[in-house]
N, C-alpha and C positions, 0 to 999 in steps of 0.2 A: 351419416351424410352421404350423399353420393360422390363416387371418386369418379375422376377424368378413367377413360379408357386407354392404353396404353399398348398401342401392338408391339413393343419389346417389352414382354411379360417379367424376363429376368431383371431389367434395370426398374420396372418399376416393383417387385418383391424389396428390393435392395430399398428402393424409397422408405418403403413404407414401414418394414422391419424396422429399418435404422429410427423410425421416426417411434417407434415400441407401439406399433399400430396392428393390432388381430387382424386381419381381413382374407378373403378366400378368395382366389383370383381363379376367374375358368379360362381357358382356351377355347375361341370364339375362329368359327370362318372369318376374317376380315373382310370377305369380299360382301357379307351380311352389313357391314357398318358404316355404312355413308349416310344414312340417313341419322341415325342414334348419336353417332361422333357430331354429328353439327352441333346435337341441342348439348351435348357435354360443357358442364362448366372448364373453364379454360385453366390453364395449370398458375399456379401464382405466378407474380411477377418475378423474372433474374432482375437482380440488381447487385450493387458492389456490396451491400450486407448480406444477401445472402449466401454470397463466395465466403468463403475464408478469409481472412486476412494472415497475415503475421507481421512480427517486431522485427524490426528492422533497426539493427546494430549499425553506427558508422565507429567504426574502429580510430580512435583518437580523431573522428571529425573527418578521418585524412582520407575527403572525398574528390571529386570533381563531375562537373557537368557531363562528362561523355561516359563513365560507369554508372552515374543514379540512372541516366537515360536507361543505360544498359540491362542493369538491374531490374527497373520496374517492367521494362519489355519484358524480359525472360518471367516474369510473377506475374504477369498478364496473362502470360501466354500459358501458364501453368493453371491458369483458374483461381488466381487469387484476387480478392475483392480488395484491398486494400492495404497498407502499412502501420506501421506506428512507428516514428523514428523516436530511436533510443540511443542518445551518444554514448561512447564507454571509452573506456581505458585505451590507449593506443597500443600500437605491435613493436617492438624496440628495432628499432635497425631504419624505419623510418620516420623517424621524429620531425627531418625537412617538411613530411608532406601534412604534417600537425596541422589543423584550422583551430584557434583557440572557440571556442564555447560562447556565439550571442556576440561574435564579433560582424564587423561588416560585412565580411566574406563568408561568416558563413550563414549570415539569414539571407544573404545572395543564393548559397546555395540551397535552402529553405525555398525562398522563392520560386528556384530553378526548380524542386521537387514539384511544390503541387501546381505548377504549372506542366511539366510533363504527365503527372498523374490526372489533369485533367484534360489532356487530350489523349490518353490512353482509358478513360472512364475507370479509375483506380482512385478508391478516398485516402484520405493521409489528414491519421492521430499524429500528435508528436508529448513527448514525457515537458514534468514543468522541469525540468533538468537535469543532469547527466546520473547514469548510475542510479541509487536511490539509498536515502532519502533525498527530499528536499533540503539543497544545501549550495554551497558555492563559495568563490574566494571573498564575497560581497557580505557573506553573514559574519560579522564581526562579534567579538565580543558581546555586543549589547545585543544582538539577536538571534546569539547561538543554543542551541539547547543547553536548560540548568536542571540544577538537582539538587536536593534540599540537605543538609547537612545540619549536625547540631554538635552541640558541646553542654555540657551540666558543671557546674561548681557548688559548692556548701558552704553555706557563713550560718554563724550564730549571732544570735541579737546582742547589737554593739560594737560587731565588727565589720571593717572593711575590707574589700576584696583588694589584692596588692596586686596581681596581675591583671595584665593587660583583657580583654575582652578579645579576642583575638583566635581565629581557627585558619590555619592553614593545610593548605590543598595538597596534598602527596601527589606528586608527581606519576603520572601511568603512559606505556605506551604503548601501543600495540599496530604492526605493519604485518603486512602481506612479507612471507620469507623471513622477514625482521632480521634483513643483514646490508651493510653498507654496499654501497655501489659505487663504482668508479668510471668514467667514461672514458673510451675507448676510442681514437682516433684510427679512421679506417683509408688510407691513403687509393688512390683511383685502381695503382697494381696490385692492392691487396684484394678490393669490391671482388665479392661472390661472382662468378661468370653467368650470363643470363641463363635462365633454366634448373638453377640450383638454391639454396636457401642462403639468402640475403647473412650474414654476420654480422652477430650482434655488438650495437655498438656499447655494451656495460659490460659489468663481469661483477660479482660477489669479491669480497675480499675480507680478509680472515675475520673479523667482530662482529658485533650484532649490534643493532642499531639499537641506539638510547636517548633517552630525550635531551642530551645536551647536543645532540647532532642535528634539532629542528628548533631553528628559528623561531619566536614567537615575535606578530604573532604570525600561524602557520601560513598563511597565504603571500609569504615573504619568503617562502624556500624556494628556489629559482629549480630544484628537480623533485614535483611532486609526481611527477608521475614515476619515478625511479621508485620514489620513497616509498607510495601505494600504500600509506599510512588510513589506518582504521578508527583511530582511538587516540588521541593525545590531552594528557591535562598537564600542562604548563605547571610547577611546583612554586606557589603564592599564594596571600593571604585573602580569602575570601569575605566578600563585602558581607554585614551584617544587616541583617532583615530584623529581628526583633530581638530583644530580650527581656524578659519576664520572672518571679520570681513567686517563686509557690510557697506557705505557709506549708506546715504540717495539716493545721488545721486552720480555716480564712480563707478569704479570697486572696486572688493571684493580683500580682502590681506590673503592671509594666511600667520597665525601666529603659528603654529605646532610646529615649530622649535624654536623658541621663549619663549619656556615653558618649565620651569626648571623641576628638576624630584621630588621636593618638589611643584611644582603646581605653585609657582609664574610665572607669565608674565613681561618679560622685554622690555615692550613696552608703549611707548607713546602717546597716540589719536594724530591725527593730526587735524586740525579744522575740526570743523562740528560733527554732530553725530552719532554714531557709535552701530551697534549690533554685538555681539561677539556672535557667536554658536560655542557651543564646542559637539563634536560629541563622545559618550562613545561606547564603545565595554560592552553590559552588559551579563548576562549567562541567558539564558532562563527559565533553570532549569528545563526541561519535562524528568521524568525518564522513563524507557521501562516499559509499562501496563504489570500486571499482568506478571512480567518476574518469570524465575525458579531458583532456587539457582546458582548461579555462574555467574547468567545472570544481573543481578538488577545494575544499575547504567544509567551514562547520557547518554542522545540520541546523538547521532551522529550529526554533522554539515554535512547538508545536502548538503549545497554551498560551500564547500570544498573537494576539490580532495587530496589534503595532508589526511584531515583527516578520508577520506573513506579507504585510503591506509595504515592507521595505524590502523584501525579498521579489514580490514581483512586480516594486517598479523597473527595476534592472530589466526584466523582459519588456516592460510597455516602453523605456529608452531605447532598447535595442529595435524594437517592431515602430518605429516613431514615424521613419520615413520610409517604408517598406510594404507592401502591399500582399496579403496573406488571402487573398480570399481561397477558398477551398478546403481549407484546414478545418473537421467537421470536429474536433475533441483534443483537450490537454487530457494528460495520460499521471495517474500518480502508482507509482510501483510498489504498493504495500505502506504501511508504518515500518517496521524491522528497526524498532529503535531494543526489543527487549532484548538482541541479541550481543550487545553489548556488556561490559563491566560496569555496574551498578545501574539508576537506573535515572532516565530524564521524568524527572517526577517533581518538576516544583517552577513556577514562572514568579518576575517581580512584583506583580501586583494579585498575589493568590491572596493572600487574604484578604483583602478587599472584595478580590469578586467571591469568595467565600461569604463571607458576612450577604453580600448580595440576592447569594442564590440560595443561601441555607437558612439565614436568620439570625447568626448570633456568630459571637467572635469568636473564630479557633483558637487566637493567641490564650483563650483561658481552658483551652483545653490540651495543652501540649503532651504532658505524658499520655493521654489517651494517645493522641497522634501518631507517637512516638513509641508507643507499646513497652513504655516504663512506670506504668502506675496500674493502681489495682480497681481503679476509677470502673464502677457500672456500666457508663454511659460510654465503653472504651468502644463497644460495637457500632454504636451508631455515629458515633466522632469520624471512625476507621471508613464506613460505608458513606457517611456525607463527603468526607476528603475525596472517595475515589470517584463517587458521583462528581463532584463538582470537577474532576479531571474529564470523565467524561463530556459534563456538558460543554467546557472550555476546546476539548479536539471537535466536539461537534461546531462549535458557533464559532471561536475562534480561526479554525482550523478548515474543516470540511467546509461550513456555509460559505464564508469569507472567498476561499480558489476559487468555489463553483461561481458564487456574483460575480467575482472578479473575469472567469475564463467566457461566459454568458455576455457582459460589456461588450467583450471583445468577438464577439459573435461568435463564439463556441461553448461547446459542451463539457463535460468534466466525463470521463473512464476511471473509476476510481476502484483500486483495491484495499479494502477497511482492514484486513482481518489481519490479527495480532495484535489488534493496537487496546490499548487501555479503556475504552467506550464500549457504547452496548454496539455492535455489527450492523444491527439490523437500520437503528435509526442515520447509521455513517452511509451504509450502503442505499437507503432510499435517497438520501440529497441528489446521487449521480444519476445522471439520464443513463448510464450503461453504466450498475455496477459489472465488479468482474473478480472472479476468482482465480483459482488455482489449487495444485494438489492433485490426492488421484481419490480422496472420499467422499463419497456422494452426501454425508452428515454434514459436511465443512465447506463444500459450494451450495446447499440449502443455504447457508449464511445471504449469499449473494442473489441467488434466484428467487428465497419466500420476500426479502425486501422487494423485489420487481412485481412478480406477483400481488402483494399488498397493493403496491402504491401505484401500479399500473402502470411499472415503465415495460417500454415493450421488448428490447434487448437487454441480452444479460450475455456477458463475455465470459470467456475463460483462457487465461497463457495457458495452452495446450499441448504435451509431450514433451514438457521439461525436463529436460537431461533422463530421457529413459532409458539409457546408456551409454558408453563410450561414443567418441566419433566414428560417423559412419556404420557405428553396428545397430543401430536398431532399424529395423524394418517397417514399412508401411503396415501391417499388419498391428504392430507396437502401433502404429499412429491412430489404428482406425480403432482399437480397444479405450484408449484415452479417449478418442472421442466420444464414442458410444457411449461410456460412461457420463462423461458430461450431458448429453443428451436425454439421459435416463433421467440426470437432474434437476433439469428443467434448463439447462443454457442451450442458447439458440444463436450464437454469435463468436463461433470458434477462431481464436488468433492464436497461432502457432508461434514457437519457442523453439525457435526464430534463425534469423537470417542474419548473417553476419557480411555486410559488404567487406570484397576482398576489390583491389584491381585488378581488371582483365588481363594485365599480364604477368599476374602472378602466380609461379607455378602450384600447380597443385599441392595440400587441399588447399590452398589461398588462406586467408585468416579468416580464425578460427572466433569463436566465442565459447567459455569453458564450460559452460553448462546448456547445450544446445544440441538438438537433434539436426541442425545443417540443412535446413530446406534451402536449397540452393542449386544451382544448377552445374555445381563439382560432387552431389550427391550420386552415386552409383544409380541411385531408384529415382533420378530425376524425369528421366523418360515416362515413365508411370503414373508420375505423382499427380498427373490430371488425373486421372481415372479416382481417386482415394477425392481430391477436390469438386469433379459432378457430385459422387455420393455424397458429399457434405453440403452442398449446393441446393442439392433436392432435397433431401430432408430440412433444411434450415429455410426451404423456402416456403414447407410447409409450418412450419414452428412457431417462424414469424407472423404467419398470416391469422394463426390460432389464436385463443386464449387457453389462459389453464382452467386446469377442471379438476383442484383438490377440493378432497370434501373432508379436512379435519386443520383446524389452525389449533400449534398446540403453543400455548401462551410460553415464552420466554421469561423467566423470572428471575432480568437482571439483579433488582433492588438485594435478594435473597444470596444472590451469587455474591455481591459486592460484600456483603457480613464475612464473608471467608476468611479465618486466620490464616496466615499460613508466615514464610519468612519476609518477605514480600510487602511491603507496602500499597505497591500496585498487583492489580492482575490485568494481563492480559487475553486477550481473548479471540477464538477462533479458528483453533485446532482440530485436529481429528474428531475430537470427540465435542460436541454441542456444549458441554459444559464440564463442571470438576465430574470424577468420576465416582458415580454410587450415588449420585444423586437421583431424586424422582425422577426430577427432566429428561438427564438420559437414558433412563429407563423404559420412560414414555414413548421416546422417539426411536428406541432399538425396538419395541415391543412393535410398534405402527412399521415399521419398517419390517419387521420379519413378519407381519400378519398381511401385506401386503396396500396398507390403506396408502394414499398418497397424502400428504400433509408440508403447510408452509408456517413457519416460525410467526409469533408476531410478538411485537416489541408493547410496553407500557403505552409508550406516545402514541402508537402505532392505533391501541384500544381505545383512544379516546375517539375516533372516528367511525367505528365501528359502528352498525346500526341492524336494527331487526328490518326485511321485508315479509310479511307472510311467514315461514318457515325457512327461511335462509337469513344465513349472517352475512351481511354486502361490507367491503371494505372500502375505503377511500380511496380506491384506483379500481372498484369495482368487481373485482373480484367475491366468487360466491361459491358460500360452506354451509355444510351445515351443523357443524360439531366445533364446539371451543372446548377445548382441553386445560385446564389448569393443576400442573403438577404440586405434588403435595411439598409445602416446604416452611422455613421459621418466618421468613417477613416479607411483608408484601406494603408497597407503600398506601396512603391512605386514599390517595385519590382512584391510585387501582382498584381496590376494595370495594371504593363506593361504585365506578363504571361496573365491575361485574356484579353488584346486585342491581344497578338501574336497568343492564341486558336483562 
C-alpha cells in the first residue's frame, strides 16, 4: 500500500513499528514535496476510538457534578477517547458522600456525565452493574445463582423409605478480612485537619465474622459495605427438583410426584434393589466483588433468561424518565463465577430445556451426570450437560443483555473468558468483544471471534495491576500494549482510573488493582505522549482489515468429553485449551513458526464457504488453510460441514 509521507520521520517509525508493520523509510529534501504530499492519501480519521479510553472507577458512587467535569477534562486533555464508568466499593471515612447505585441522583449524575462527555467529544460505556458479576440487592432468592446438589438412599423390594426426602444446605461464608466491624463515631474536634488522611470511621474487633452475623435474606444487612462479603449460603433445606429411582438392572422410575411437601415418599420398592437420587436446587451464594453501595447482593443466574429479565428491568425503571443519549455500550466484566466455592452449575428449569436441546431425559441418566455409575454413555451424558450450560449462558445469558442493551440504543463490551461456553461463539454476540491478561493465546479468544464475524473493534482492560501504586512506568504501559496489538486488539482501555475529589490529598483514592492513570500519577505530564502512539497506530488498525492466512478449527465438542473433578469446565486461560492436547500444540507450533491464525468455533463453521481458492467467513474475512486438530469426538453436524468444504 502506499503510506502518507510524514516529515517527522521519528513519530512516524513509532506508528508504524507499533502497528508490527516492515517498512523503510528515506529521508527526503522536503522542500522537493509539495507537489507529491497533495496526491498522498490522507492519514485515517482521529476519532474518540481511536484514542484510548479507560475505566473509570467512581469510588462508592461518592461523586459530583464539579469532579466528573473535572475529571473528564483532565482525560481529554491527556488524549483519552473515552470512559467506561464502573461503580465500586466505597473509601471508609466517607460514607456521607455514598450515592446508592441506579438511584435518582445518581443516574442525574449519569446524565451529567455523558452530557459533559459530549461537549468535550469523549464516549462513555458504563458496566450492567457494580463490581462484577452481574448481581444486586434486587436478585432475590428466585434469581440468584443455583447449584445442583444431590443425595442417594437404598431400599430393597418391599420396603419403605422412613426418612424424610430432604437435603440441607451447609452453611458457608466467606468476606473480604472476614472480621467484624464496628462503627466509630468521629466528633467535628476529633476530623483529620485538612491536608492529612481523613480517619476511619470502623475498626476490626477481636472475632471473625460468621454467618449468624448476616441477616438473611442478605440485602437486609444495613452494613454491606463494611461486611465486603463474597460468598454466603444461608444454612436450609433445599428445594427438591427430582427424584428417581434406579433398578440394578430396568428402567429408572421417577418418583417426583410421589413426594409429599413434608418430604415423606409414598412409595413401595418393588423387588430387587433400588437407588433413590434425589436432585436439590441449592443457592450458590457468590455475591457481586467489591460492588458499591446499592449494588451488593446476589449474582445473577446465569442459565436463566426469566431471571436476566428481572434483573434489567431494575435498570429500564431507573432510566424510565431520564434521558441517556450518548451512552455508545453496556460493559459486562468477565463471568468469574469459577472463582468461588463449588460451583453455579444448575438453573430450575435444566431439565426441560435439556430434553429440548439434547433429545432425551437426563432424569434417566443420573449416575452418568453424577459420575456414580459405570454407565457407557457416562461421556456423552457428562458433554451433552455441559453443552447444554453452554448454549443456556449463550442464549439465555449473552443474546438476552445484547437485545436487551441494542432496545435501548446501545451496544454490549462483553468479556466471555472463564465462563463455562465455548468463548468464541459468547464473544462474537458483542459488537466489541474484549479481553484481558498479558497472553497473546488467550486475547486470540476475543480478537479471532471479531475477525470471524466482522466486528471491527476488539478491546482489551490494559496494564492491569502491573505493579504496586505508582510504580509502574509508562514504558510497563507501552509493552502491555504492544502486546495486545501484536494480537490483533485495536481498541485499548486502560486499568484505570479511579475518581478521587479534588480536594483530596494525595494519592486521593485509590483502586487496588490499578496502574492510576490519573492526573496524581508522577508520569501524568507525559502520559500524552504514550496516548498519540496508541492513537496512530489504532487509527491505522481500525481502518484495516486482518489478513490471517490459517483458521485453526476450535474443538469444543472434544474438550467438553474431559473428565476431570469438575462437572463443569471453564474456559479461557492462558493456554487455548487443557494441556497436551493437539489443539494446543497446533497453536504453539503456528505461533513459533510465525504463521498468523484465528480460532473458529463449530457455529462459527457452519457459515464458512469456498471462493476460488480462499475460505470467506461470515464477517468476510479471508484464509486459506483450515486446520483441524487431531482429537476423540467431533459432533455430527461438524463432520458433515468439513467434508461438504
Amino acid at each position: 500500500m502506499a503510506w502518507p509521507l510524514c516529515r517527522d520521520v521519528s513519530r512516524a517509525a513509532l506508528a508504524l513499528a507499533g502497528a508490527a508493520v516492515s517498512v523503510a523509510l528515506a529521508i527526503v529534501d522536503t522542500s522537493t514535496l509539495a507537489s507529491s504530499t497533495a496526491a498522498a492519501p490522507d492519514w485515517p480519521a482521529i476519532t474518540r476510538e481511536t484514542r484510548p479510553w479507560s475505566r473509570w472507577w467512581w469510588m462508592g458512587s461518592a461523586v459530583d457534578r464539579a469532579g466528573l467535569s473535572a475529571d473528564l477534562a483532565s482525560l481529554k486533555q491527556a488524549g483519552i477517547g473515552g470512559v467506561e464508568i464502573t461503580p465500586i466499593y466505597g473509601v471508609a471515612g466517607s460514607e456521607t458522600r455514598f450515592v446508592p447505585y441506579l438511584s435518582e441522583a445518581w443516574v442525574a449524575l449519569l446524565e451529567h456525565t455523558l452530557a459533559e462527555a459530549s461537549r468535550l467529544d469523549l464516549g462513555v460505556d458504563m458496566a450492567t452493574g457494580t463490581g462484577w458479576p452481574f448481581g444486586g440487592p434486587w436478585v432475590g432468592d428466585r434469581d440468584a445463582c443455583r447449584t445442583l446438589a444431590f443425595r442417594t438412599w437404598t431400599l430393597e423390594g418391599g420396603a419403605r423409605l422412613a426418612e424424610s426426602i430432604r437435603l440441607d444446605q451447609p452453611a458457608f461464608l466467606r468476606a473480604i478480612g472476614n472480621q467484624i466491624y464496628e462503627v466509630l463515631e468521629v466528633s467535628k474536634d476529633e476530623a483529620a485537619p485538612r491536608g492529612t488522611r481523613a480517619q476511619p470511621l470502623t475498626r476490626p474487633i477481636a472475632r471473625s465474622l460468621s454467618i449468624a452475623d448476616v441477616l438473611e435474606p442478605v440485602e437486609a444487612n444495613p452494613n454491606l459495605q463494611q461486611l465486603a462479603l463474597e460468598q454466603v449460603r444461608y444454612p436450609k433445606p433445599m428445594p427438591l427438583v427430582a427424584l428417581v429411582a434406579y433398578p440394578v438392572q430396568g428402567e429408572p422410575v421417577d418418583l417426583t410426584s410421589r413426594v409429599s411437601a413434608s418430604g415423606t415418599l409414598e412409595w413401595t420398592a418393588p423387588a430387587g434393589k433400588w437407588t433413590l437420587y434425589g436432585i436439590f436446587l441449592g443457592w450458590h451464594g457468590k455475591m457481586v466483588e467489591r460492588a458499591a453501595p446499592g449494588g451488593e447482593g446476589n449474582v445473577v443466574n446465569h442459565f436463566s433468561r426469566d431471571a436476566l429479565d428481572h434483573y434489567l428491568e431494575r435498570f429500564d425503571r431507573a432510566f424510565a424518565t431520564h434521558r441517556l443519549e450518548g451512552l455508545r455500550a453496556f460493559f459486562n466484566d468477565s463471568y468469574e463465577m469459577d472463582d468461588a466455592a463449588g460451583e453455579s452449575d444448575w438453573t430450575q428449569a435444566f431439565f426441560e430445556e435439556f430434553q429440548t436441546r439434547r433429545g432425551y431425559d437426563l432424569r434417566r441418566h443420573l449416575p452418568a451426570l453424577l459420575g456414580t455409575g459405570s454407565s457407557p454413555d457416562g461421556t456423552r451424558v457428562l458433554a451433552d450437560y455441559r453443552m447444554t450450560i453452554a448454549d443456556l449462558l449463550r442464549d439465555a445469558f449473552t443474546s438476552e443483555w445484547r437485545d436487551w442493551a441494542h432496545r435501548r440504543g446501545a451496544i454490549v463490551r462483553n468479556q466471555a473468558h472463564g465462563a463455562p461456553g465455548n468463548l468464541l461463539d459468547l464473544y462474537a454476540l458483542a459488537v466489541i468483544p474484549e479481553t484481558e491478561g498479558t497472553e497473546i493465546p488467550r486475547a486470540r479468544w476475543a480478537t479471532s471471534a471479531a475477525h470471524v464475524t466482522g466486528r471491527r473493534l476488539v478491546s482489551a482492560e490494559t496494564a492491569t495491576w502491573l505493579g504496586e501504586h505508582f510504580r509502574s512506568t509508562l514504558a510497563d504501559v507501552r509493552v502491555a500494549v504492544d502486546r495486545f496489538f501484536v494480537a490483533g486488539v485495536n481498541h485499548i482501555v486502560y486499568h484505570g482510573t479511579a475518581y478521587s475529589p479534588p480536594d483530596d490529598p494525595w494519592p486521593g483514592w485509590l483502586f487496588y488493582a490499578s496502574v492510576e492513570f490519573n492526573s496524581r500519577n508522577p508520569w501524568w505530564r507525559d502520559f500524552g505522549a504514550l496516548n498519540q502512539y496508541v492513537t496512530r497506530v489504532q487509527s491505522f488498525l481500525q481502518a484495516g482489515v486482518p489478513d490471517q492466512d490459517v483458521l485453526l478449527y476450535y474443538p469444543f465438542y472434544d474438550e467438553l468429553t474431559r473428565q476431570g473433578q469438575s462437572r463443569l469446565r471453564h474456559f479461557g486461560g492462558a493456554n487455548p485449551a487443557a494441556e497436551g492436547t493437539a489443539f494446543e500444540f497446533a497453536a504453539d507450533l503456528l505461533e513459533r513458526r510465525g504463521f498468523t491464525y484465528d480460532y473458529i468455533s463449530d457455529r462459527q463453521l457452519e457459515s464458512l464457504r469456498v471462493e476460488g481458492s480462499r475460505l470467506i467467513t461470515s464477517g468476510g474475512g479471508s484464509y486459506k488453510t483450515l486446520i483441524i486438530p487431531a482429537g476423540h469426538f467431533i459432533s455430527l453436524e461438524t463432520f458433515e460441514r468439513l467434508l461438504a468444504l
